[in-house]
C-alpha positions as CSV (number, residue, x, y, z in Angstrom):
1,X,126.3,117.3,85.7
2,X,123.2,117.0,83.6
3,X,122.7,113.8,83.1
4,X,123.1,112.2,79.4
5,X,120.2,111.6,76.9
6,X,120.9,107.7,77.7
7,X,120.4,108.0,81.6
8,X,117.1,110.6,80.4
9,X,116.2,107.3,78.7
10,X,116.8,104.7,81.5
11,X,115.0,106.8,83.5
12,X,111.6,106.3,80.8
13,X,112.4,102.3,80.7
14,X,112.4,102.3,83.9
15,X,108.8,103.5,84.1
16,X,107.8,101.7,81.2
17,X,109.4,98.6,83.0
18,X,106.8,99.3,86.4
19,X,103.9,99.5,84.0
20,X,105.1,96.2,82.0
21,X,105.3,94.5,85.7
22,X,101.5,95.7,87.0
23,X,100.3,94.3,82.9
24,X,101.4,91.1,83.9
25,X,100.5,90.7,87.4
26,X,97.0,91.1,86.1
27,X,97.1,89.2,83.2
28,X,98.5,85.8,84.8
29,X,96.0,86.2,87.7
30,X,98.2,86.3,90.1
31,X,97.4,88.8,93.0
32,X,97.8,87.1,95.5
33,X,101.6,85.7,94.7
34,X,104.0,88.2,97.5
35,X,107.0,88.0,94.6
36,X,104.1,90.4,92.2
37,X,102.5,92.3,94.9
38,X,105.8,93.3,95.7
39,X,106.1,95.6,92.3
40,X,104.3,98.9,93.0
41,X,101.6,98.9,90.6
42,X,102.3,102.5,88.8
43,X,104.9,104.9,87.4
44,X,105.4,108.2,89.6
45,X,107.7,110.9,89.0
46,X,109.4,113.1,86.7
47,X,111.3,113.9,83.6
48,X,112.7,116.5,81.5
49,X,111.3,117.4,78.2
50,X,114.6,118.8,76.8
51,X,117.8,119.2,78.7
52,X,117.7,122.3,81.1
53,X,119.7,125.6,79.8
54,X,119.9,128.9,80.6
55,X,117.6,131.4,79.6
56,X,115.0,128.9,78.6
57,X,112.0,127.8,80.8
58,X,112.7,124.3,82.3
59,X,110.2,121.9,80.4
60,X,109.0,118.7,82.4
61,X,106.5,115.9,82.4
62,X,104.8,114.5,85.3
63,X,103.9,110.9,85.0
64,X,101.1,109.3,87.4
65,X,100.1,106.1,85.4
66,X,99.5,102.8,86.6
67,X,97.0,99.5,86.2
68,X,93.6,99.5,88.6
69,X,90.6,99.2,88.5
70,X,88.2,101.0,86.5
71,X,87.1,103.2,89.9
72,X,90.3,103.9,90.9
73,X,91.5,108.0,91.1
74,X,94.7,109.8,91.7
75,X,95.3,112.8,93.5
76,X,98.5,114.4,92.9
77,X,100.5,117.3,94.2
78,X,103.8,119.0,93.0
79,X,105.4,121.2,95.4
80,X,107.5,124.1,93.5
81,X,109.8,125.9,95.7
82,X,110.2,129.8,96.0
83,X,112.7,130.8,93.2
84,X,111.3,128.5,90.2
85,X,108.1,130.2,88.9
86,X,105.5,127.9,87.5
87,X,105.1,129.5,84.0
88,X,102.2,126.7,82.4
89,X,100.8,123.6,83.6
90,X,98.7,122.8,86.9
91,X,100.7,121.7,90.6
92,X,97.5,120.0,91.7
93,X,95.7,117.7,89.6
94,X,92.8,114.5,90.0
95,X,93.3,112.2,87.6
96,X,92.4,108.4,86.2
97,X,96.0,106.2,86.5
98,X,94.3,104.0,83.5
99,X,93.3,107.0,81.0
100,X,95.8,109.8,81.9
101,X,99.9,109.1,82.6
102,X,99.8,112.6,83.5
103,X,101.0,116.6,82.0
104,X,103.7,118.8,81.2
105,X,104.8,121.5,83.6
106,X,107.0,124.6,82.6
107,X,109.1,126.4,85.3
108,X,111.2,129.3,84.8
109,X,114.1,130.1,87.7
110,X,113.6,133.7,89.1
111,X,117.1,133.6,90.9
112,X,120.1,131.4,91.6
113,X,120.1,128.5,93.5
114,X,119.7,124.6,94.2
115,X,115.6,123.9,94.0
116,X,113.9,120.6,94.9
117,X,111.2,120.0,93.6
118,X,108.8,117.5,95.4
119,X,106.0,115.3,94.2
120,X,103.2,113.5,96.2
121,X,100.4,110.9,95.0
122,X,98.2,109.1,96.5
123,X,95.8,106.3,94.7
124,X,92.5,105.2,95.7
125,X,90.9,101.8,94.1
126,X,88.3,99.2,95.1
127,X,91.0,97.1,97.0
128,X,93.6,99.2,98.6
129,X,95.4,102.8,98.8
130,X,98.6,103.7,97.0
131,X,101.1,106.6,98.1
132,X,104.2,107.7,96.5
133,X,106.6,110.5,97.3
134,X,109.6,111.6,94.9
135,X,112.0,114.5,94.4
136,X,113.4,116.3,91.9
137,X,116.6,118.5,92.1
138,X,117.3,121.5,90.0
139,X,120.5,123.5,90.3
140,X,120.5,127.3,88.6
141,X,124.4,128.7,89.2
142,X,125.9,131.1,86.8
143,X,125.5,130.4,83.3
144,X,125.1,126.5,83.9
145,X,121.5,125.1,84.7
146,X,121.7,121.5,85.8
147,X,119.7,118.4,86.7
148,X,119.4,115.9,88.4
149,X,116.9,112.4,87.7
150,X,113.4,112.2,89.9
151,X,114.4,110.4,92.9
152,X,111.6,108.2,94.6
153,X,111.0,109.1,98.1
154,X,108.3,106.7,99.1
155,X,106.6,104.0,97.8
156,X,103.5,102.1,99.9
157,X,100.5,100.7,99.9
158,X,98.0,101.1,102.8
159,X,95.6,97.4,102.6
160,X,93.4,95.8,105.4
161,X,94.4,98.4,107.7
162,X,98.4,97.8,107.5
163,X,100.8,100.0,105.5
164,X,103.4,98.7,103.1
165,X,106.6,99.3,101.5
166,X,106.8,97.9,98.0
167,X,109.7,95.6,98.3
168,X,109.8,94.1,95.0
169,X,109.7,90.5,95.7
170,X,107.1,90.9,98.7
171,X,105.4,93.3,100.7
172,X,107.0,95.0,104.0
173,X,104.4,96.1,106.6
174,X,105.4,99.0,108.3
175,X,104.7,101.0,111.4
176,X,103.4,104.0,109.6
177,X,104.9,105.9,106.5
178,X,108.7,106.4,106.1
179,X,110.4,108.3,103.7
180,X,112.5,105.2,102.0
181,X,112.5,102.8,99.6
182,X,113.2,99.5,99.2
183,X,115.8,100.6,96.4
184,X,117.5,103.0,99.1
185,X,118.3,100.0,101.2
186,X,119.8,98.1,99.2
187,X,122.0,101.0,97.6
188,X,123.2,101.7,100.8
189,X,123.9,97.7,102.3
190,X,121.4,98.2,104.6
191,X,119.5,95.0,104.3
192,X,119.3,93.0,108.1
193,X,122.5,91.7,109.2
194,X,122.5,88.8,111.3
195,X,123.7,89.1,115.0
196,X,122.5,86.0,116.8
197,X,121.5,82.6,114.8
198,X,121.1,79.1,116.3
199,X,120.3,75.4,114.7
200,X,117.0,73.9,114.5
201,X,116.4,70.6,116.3
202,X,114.2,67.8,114.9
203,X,114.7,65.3,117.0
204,X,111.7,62.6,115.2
205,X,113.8,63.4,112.2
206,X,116.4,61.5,112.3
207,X,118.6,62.8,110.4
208,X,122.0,61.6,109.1
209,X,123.6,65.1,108.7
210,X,122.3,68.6,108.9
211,X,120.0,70.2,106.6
212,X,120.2,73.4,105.2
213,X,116.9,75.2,105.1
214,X,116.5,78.6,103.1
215,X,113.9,80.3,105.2
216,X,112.9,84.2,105.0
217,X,112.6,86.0,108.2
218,X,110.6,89.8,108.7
219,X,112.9,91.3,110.5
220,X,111.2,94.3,112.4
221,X,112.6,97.8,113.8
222,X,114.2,96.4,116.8
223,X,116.0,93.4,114.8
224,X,113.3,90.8,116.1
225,X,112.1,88.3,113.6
226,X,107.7,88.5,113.6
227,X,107.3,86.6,110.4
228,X,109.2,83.3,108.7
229,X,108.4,81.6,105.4
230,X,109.9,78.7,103.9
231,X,111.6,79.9,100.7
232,X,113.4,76.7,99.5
233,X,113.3,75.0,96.2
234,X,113.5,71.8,97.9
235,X,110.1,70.2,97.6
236,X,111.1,67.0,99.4
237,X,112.1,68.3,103.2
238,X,109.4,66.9,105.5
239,X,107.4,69.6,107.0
240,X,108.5,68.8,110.3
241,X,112.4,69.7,108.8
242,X,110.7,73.2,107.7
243,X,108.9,73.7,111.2
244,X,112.1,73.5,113.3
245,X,113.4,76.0,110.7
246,X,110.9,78.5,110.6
247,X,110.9,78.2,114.5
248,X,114.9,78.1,114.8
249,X,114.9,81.5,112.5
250,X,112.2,83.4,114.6
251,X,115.0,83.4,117.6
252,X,117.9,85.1,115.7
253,X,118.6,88.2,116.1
254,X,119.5,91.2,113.5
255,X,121.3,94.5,113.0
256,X,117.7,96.3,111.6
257,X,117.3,97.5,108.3
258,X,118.2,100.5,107.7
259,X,118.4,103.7,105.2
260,X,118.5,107.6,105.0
261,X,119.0,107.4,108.7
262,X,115.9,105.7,109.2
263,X,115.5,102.1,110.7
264,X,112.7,100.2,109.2
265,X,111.3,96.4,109.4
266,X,112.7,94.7,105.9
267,X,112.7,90.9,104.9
268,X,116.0,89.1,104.0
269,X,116.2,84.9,103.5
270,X,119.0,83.6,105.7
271,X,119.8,79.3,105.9
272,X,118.9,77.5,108.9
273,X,120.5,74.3,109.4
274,X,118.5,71.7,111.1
275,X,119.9,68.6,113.1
């Protein structure tokens, strides 16, 4: 079905909600804190104007908008398939993500059918590349018209020579890019699933009991861990408690992440105990 004026409206929030994120990363001064540079920086993808009905054109906005860096400039491409027939508005467009949230497209369906409609950006600025992918379906059967919401594809950032997925609460370097989100795996329960996990020992620690240390682990394709991070709120553990942790945690072992059918590094927090 269509969806409903109030899922129309999530969708908008939902963009509005990126935008309010990127405001406020900037504004507290905080680019270097992994929880903010998780949030992708800009709104990608694309709505309906009006609800789609027979015998009118379908009617839809692309929006590319985000917060940069004055030299920063947006290339975007919007892949109409054969069987929708772009009636006004441009499939190919360089724009500024600070001075133009993008333009309205008109298509009009030239035969039956199910039609996906695919959208590409990529963002230059002074510090880093962005790149987005999403889709769009469109289903013309009959006398209905249907639609469904922009679905993102792909959401990175390419930095220092490394590519990213935007994970929300941190950044997830990647091999290369990969059609899914961090959204996508955690729809589908495909975060890392442990396998293999043993205790930390701290033997100068001398403690009376085990501790319980949150620690997150980058858990890569293979279900290695190549990265852990104390993550605790406990400001008090000695940092030789937090060491045997981190060092404990790099030896489990993980079912990967995984979504779409593809397997993908993620990061997940998992306790260690310590003894």
């Amino acid at each position: 079905m269509f969806p409903s004026p109030d899922k129309s409206t999530r969708f908008v929030l939902a963009l509005v909600g990126v935008i309010g994120a990127a405001l406020l990363w900037n504004a507290e001064g905080r680019t270097s804190s992994m929880a903010l540079r998780g949030q992708p920086p800009f709104a990608f993808g694309a709505s309906y104007v009006e609800e789609p009905s027979v015998g009118r054109p379908i009617r839809l906005r692309i929006t590319c908008t985000g917060f940069y860096d004055a030299s920063a400039s947006s290339q975007v491409s919007i892949d109409v398939p054969s069987g929708l027939e772009v009636v006004e508005g441009e499939t190919n467009r360089v724009l500024s993500p600070l001075s133009d949230d993008g333009w309205f497209l008109t298509l009009r369906p030239t035969r039956q059918g199910k039609f996906r409609i695919h959208g590409t950006m990529r963002t230059t600025c002074a510090t880093h590349v962005d790149e987005a992918e999403f889709q769009l379906s469109i289903q013309v059967l009959g006398n209905r018209t249907t639609g469904e919401l922009s679905r993102p594809l792909r959401l990175e950032r390419v930095e220092g020579g490394q590519r990213f997925r935007y994970g929300y609460d941190y950044l997830v370097p990647i091999p290369g890019a990969q059609m899914v989100t961090q959204g996508a795996i955690e729809a589908e329960g495909g975060k890392p699933q442990i396998l293999e996990s043993r205790s930390g020992q701290c033997s100068e620690c001398r403690l009376p009991a085990p501790v319980t240390v949150l620690v997150r682990v980058l858990v890569d394709e293979r279900g290695r861990v190549s990265d852990s991070e104390y993550v605790g709120p406990d400001r008090d553990l000695s940092p030789a408690i937090i060491e045997a942790a981190k060092a404990a945690a790099r030896n489990w072992r993980f079912r990967p992440a995984h979504a779409a059918g593809i397997t993908t590094p993620d990061r997940t927090v998992v306790e260690v105990p310590v003894q």
